[in-house]
C-alpha positions as CSV (number, residue, x, y, z in Angstrom):
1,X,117.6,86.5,97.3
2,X,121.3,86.4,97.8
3,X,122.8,84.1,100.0
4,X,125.7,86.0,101.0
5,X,125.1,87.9,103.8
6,X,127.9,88.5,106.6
7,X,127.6,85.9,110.0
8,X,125.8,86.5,112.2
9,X,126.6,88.0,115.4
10,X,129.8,89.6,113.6
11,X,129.6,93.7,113.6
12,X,129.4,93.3,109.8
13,X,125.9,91.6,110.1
14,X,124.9,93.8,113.4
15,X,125.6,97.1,111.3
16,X,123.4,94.9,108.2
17,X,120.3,94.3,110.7
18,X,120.4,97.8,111.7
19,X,120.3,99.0,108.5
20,X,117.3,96.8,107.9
21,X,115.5,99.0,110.9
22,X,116.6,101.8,109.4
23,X,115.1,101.0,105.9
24,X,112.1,100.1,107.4
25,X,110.8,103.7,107.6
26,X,111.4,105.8,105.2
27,X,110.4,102.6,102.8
28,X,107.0,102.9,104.4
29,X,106.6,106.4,104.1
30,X,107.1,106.1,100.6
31,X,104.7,103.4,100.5
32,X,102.1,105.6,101.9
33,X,102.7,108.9,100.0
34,X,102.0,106.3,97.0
35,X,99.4,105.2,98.5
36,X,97.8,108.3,99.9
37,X,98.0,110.2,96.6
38,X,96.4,107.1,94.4
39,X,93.6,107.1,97.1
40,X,92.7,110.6,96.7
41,X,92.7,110.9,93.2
42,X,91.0,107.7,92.7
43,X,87.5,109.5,95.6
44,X,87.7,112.4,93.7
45,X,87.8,111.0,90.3
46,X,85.1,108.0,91.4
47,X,83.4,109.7,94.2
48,X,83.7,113.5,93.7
49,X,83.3,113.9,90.3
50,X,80.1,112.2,89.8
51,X,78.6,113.8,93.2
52,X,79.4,117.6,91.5
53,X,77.6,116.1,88.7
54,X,74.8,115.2,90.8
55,X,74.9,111.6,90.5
56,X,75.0,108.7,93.1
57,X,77.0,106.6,90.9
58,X,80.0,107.2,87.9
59,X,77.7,107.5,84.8
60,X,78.7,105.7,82.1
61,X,81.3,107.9,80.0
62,X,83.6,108.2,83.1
63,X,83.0,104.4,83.2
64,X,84.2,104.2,79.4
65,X,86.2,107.3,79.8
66,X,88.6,107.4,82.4
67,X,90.1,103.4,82.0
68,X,91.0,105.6,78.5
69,X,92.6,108.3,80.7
70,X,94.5,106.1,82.9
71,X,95.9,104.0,79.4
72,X,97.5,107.2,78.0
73,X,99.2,108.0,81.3
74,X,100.4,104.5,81.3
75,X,101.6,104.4,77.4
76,X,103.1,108.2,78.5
77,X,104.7,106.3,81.4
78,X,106.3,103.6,79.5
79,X,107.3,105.1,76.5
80,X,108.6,108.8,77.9
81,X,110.4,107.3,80.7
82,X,113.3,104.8,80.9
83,X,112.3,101.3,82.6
84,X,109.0,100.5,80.7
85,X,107.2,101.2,83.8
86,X,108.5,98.4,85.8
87,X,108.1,94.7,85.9
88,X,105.1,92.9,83.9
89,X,102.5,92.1,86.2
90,X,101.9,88.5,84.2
91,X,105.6,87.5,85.3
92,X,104.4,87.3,88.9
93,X,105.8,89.3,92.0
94,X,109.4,90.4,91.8
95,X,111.5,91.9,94.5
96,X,114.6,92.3,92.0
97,X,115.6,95.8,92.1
98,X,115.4,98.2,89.5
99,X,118.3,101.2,88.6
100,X,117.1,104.1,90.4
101,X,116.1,105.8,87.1
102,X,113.5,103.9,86.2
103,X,111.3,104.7,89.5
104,X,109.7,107.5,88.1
105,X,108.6,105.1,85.0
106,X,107.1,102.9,87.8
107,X,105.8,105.3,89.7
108,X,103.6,107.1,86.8
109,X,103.0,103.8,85.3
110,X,101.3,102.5,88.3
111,X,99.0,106.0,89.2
112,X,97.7,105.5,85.6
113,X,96.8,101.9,86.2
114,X,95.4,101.9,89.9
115,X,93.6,105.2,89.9
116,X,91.6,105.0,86.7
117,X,90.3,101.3,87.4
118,X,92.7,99.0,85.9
119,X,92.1,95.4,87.8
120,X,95.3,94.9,89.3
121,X,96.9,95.5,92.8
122,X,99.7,98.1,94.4
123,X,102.0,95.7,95.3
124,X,104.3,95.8,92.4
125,X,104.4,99.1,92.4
126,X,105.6,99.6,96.5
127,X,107.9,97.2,96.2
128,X,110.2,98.8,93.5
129,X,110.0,101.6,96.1
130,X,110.7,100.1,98.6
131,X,113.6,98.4,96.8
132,X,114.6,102.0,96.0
133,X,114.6,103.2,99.7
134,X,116.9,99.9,100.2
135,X,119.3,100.8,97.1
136,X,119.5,104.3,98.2
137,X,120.5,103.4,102.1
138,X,122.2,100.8,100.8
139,X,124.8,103.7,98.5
140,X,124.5,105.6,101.7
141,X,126.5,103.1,103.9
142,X,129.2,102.2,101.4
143,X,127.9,98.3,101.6
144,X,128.9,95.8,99.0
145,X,127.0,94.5,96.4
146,X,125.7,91.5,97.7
147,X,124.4,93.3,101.1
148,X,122.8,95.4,99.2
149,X,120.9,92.7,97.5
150,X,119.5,91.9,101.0
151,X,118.9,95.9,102.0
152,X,116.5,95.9,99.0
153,X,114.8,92.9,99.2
154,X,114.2,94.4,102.9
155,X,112.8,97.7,101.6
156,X,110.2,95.5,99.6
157,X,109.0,94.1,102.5
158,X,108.5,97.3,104.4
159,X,106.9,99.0,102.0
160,X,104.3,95.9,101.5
161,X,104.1,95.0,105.3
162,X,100.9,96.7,105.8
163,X,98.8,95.6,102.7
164,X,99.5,91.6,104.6
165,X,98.4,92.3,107.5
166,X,101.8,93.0,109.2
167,X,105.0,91.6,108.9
168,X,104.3,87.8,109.3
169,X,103.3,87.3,106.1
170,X,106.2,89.5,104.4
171,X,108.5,87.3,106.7
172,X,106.4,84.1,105.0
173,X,107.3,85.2,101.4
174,X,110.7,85.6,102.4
175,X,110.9,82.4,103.6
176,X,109.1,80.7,101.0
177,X,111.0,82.9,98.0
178,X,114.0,81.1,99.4
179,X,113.8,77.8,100.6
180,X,116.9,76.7,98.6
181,X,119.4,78.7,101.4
182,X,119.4,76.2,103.8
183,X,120.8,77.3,106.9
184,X,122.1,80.5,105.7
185,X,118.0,81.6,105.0
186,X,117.3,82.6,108.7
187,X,120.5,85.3,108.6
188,X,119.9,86.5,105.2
189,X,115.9,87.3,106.2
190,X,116.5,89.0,109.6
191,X,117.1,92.4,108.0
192,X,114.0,92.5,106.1
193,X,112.0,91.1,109.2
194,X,113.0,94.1,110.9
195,X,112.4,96.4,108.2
196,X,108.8,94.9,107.7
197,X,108.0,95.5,111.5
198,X,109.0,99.1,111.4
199,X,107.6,99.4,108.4
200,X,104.4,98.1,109.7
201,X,104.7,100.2,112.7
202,X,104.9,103.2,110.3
203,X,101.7,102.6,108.5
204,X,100.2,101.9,112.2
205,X,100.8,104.8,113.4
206,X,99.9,106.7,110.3
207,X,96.2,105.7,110.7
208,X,93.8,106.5,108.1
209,X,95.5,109.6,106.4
210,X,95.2,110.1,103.3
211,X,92.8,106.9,103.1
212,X,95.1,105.0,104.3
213,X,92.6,102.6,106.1
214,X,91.3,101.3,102.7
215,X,94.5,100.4,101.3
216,X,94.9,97.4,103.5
217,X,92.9,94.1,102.3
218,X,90.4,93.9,105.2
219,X,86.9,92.3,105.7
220,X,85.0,94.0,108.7
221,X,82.4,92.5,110.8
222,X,82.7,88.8,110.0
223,X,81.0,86.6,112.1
224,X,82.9,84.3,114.5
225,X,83.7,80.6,113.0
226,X,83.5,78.7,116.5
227,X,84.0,75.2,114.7
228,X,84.8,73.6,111.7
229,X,82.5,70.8,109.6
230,X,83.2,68.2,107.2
231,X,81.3,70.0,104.7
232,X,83.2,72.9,105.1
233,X,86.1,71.2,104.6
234,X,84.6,69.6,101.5
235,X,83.9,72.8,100.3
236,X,87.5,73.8,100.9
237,X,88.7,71.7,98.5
238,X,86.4,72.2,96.0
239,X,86.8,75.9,95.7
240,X,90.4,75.7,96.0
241,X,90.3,73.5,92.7
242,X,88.2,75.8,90.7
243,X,90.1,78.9,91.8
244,X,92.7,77.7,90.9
245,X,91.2,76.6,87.2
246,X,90.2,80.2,87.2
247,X,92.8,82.1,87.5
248,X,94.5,79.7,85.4
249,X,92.7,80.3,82.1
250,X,92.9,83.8,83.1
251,X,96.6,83.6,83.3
252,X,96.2,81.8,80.2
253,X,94.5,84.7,78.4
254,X,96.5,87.3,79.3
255,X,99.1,85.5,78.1
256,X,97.8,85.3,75.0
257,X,97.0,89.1,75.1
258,X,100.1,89.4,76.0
259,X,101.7,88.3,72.5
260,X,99.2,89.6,70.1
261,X,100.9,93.1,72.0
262,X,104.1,92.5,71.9
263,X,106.5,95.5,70.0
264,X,103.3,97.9,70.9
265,X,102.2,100.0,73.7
266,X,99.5,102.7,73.0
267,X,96.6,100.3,70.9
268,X,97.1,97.4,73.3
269,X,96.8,99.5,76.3
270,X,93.8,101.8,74.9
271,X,92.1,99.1,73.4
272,X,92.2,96.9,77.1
273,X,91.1,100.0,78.9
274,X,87.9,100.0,76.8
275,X,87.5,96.3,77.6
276,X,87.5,96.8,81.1
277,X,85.3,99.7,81.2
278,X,82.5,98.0,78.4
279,X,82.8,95.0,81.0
280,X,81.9,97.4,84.2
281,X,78.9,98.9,82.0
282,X,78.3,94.9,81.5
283,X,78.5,94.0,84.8
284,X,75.9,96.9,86.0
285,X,73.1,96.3,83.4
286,X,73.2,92.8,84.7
287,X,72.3,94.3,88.8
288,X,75.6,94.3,89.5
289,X,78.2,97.2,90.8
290,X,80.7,98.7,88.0
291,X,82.9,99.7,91.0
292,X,83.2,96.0,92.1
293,X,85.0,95.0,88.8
294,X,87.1,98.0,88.6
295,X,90.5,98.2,90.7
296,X,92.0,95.4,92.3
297,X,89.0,94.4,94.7
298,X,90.9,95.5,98.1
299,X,87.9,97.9,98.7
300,X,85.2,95.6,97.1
301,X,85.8,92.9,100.0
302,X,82.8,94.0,101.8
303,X,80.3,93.5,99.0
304,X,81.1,90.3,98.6
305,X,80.6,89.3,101.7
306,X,77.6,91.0,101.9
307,X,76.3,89.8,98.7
308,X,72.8,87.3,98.7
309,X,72.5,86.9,94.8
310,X,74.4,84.3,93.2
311,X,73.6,85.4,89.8
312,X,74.8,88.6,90.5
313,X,77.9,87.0,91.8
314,X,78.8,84.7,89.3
315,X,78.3,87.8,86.2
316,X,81.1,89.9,88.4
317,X,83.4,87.5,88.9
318,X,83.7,86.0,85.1
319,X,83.8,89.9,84.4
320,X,86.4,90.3,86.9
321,X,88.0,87.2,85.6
322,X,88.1,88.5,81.6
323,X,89.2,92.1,83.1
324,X,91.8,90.8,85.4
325,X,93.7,88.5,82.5
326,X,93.0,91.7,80.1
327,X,95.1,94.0,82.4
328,X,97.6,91.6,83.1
329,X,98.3,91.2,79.3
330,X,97.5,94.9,77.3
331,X,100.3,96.5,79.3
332,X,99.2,98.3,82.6
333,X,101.8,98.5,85.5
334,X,100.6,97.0,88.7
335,X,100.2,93.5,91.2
336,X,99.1,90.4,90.1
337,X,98.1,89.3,93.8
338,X,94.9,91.4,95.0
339,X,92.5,90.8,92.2
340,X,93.0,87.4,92.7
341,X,92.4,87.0,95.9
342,X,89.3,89.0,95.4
343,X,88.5,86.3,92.7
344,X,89.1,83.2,95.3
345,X,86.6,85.0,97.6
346,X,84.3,85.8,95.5
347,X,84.3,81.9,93.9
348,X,83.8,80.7,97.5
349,X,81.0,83.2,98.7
350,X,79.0,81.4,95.9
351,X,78.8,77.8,98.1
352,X,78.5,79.7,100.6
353,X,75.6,80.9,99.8
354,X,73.6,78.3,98.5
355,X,74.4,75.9,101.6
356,X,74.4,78.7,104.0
357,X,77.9,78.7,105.2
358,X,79.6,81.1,107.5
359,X,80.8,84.4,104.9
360,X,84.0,83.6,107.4
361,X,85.2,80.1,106.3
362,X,84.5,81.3,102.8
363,X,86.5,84.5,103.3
364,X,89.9,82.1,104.8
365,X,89.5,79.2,101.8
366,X,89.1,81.9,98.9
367,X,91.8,84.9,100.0
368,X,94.1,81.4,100.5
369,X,93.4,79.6,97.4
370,X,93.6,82.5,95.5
371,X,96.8,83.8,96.7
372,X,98.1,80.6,96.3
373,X,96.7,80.5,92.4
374,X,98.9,83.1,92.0
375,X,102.2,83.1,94.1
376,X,102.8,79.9,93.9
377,X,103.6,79.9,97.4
378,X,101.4,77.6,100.6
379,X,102.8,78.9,103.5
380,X,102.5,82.4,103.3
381,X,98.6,82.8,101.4
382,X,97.6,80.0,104.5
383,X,98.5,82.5,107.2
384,X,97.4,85.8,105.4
385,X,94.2,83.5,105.7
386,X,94.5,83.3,108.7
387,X,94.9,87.0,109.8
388,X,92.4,88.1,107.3
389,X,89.6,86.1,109.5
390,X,91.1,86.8,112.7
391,X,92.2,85.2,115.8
392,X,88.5,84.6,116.9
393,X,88.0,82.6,114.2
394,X,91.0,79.8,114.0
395,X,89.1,77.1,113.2
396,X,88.7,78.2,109.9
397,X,92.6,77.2,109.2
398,X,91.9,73.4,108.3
399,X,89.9,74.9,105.7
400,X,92.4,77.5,103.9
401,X,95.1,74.9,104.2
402,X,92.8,72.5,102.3
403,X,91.5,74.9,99.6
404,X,95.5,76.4,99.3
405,X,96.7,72.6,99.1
406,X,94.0,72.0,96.3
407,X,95.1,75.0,94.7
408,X,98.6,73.9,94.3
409,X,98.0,70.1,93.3
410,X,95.3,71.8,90.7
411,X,97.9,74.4,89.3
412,X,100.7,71.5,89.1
413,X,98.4,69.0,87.5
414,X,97.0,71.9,84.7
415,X,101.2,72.0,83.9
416,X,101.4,75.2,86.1
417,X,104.9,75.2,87.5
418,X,104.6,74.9,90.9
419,X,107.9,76.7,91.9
420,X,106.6,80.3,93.5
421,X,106.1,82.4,91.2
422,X,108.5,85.4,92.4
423,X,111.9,86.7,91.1
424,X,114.1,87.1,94.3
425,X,116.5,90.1,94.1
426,X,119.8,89.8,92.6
427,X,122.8,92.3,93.0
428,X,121.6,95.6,92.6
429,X,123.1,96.6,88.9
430,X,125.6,98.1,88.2
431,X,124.0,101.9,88.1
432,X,122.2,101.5,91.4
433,X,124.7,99.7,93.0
434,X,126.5,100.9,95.9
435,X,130.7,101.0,95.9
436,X,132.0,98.1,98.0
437,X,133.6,99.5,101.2
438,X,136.9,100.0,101.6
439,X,138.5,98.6,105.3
């Protein structure tokens, strides 16, 4: 994030926080075109086409077939369009912004991967548009450079706000993603703050078009957590060390996928689409769900919580696991955050069944440890915890704070760098830049 934003109060930084309002919705009306169109391809493809076929479930050459279909859109993606299809998943979360030329790249790169089952989230994907919207408004009011820098970090945020929970926790990344700024952090964030809220507002008051309502990471109908034990908190800790162990070694993997593919796109990517949909066959001759391991898990949430067998549970999530570190590594084009968060619930729904703990403390210490497994970050996975289980059940907090805090000391001790793992936005480049204004 640049640090270089005008002072505040000056008509210079007024004009810069208004801007930041005005990014805030056309970001998020991107955001949910995306969003919209993935979720209606994805029904038909999922729902649709097996129901015409007059089966209750995908049989098992769409299974096999369609990851296939959604790797040649991908390899189409990245090697017919400039940009490679965006950042790598596997280098974490980035809000750096791309030339405006490479969003189509992203944009078909990321329909190939989150429509046709690939295990990984939308939030790369909506933040290069937002960051687009904020390069574009950005041009559009003749700011300088390093304004800019700030405009499209706030178009990130916006177009994002809604999969947190609201604009709390895009604030909390913010914060987090710069703690070096000192003094000069709370001026430099109040543009995407704003953006976030509108953005927020926008995806509010959109509802559940175009499926809208299943985009955002929810839980329903958890049971209220009126008070917290010490074997809970026990608990906390423990899952927030093996998440993190977990999510490690897939990190790990991937990364090792990742090499064997360097110089190549087509084999690596076709060949990791048939892992993930020979591991979905796996997962249902074993009682389980092939739509639980396919996708990033944001719709999946449910089934977890409702889930009683921990045998079941234990075959999806090392499935999941081996899927999740496959797509990070073959070459799809998507978020490293949701499937991992899916992960740290579904590792602590498997305590929670054995000892009979509330699905709501396991629901706070696995979406917190797992986010935190990932990001890097404390403060920001603790309070989409916190919002995920709802204000009825706050005593559940001790609990994500310990399992995040484990988390962290687990991922430093294993020689995981503990610095968050995001890539702040630079100056736009030189292509998508905006000319400075002349006075």
């Amino acid at each position: 994030m640049t640090t270089n934003a005008p002072a505040a109060g000056t008509r210079a930084y007024l004009r810069l926080v208004l801007f930041g309002a005005v990014i805030g919705a056309p970001a998020a009306l991107l955001a949910a075109s995306f969003l919209a169109l993935v979720t209606t391809v994805q029904r038909w493809l999922w729902h649709g086409v097996p129901a015409a076929l007059g089966q209750s479930t995908p049989p098992w050459y769409l299974v096999l077939g369609l990851p296939l279909v959604g790797a040649a859109i991908v390899a189409a993606g990245r090697k017919l369009l400039p940009g490679d299809g965006g950042h790598k998943p596997l280098a974490g979360m980035s809000t750096a912004s791309l030339p405006l030329r490479e969003i189509p790249g992203v944009a078909v790169a990321a329909f190939g991967t989150l429509v046709f089952g690939a295990v990984l989230g939308p939030e790369a994907p909506l933040i290069a548009l937002g960051c687009a919207v904020g390069a574009v408004v950005a041009r559009l009011g003749r700011l300088d450079a390093k304004q800019a820098g700030l405009l499209t970090t706030a178009g990130a945020f916006s177009a994002v706000s809604a999969l947190f929970g609201g604009p709390l926790v895009a604030s909390f990344l913010l914060v987090e993603g710069g703690v070096g700024m000192g003094a000069a952090l709370i001026p430099a964030l109040l543009p995407g703050l704003v953006a976030a809220a509108v953005g927020y507002l926008v995806f509010v008051g959109l509802g559940d078009w175009g499926g809208l309502g299943t985009t955002a990471l929810t839980v329903p109908d958890l049971p209220p957590y009126p008070e917290t034990t010490v074997l809970d908190l026990a608990v906390a800790v423990a899952v927030g060390v093996v998440v993190a162990v977990v999510i490690g070694a897939a990190r790990r993997l991937a990364t090792a996928v990742e090499v064997q593919s360097r110089g190549r796109i087509a084999v690596p990517l076709f060949a990791g689409a048939l892992c993930v949909g020979a591991l979905a066959l796996a997962v249902r001759a074993l009682g389980g769900d092939s739509q639980d391991l396919l996708f990033s898990g944001q719709s999946a949430l449910p089934n977890l919580d409702a889930q009683t067998s921990v045998w079941t549970l234990v075959v999806l999530l090392v499935a999941k696991a081996l899927a999740y570190a496959v797509c990070l590594g073959c070459g799809f084009r998507g978020g490293p955050i949701f499937p991992s968060i899916f992960l740290g619930i579904g590792v602590a729904m498997v305590p929670a069944i054995l000892l009979g703990q509330s699905p709501t403390i396991a629901v706070a210490v696995g979406a917190a440890a797992g986010m935190v497994a990932t990001t890097r970050l404390l403060f920001a996975p603790v309070l989409f915890a916190t919002i995920l289980v709802g204000t009825g059940s706050h005593d559940a907090v001790p609990g994500a704070v310990l399992a995040a805090a484990a988390a962290w000391l687990t991922l430093n001790a294993m020689g995981g760098s503990p610095t968050p793992n995001t890539t702040p936005a630079p100056a736009p480049s030189p292509d998508s830049a905006p000319k400075r204004e002349q006075h």
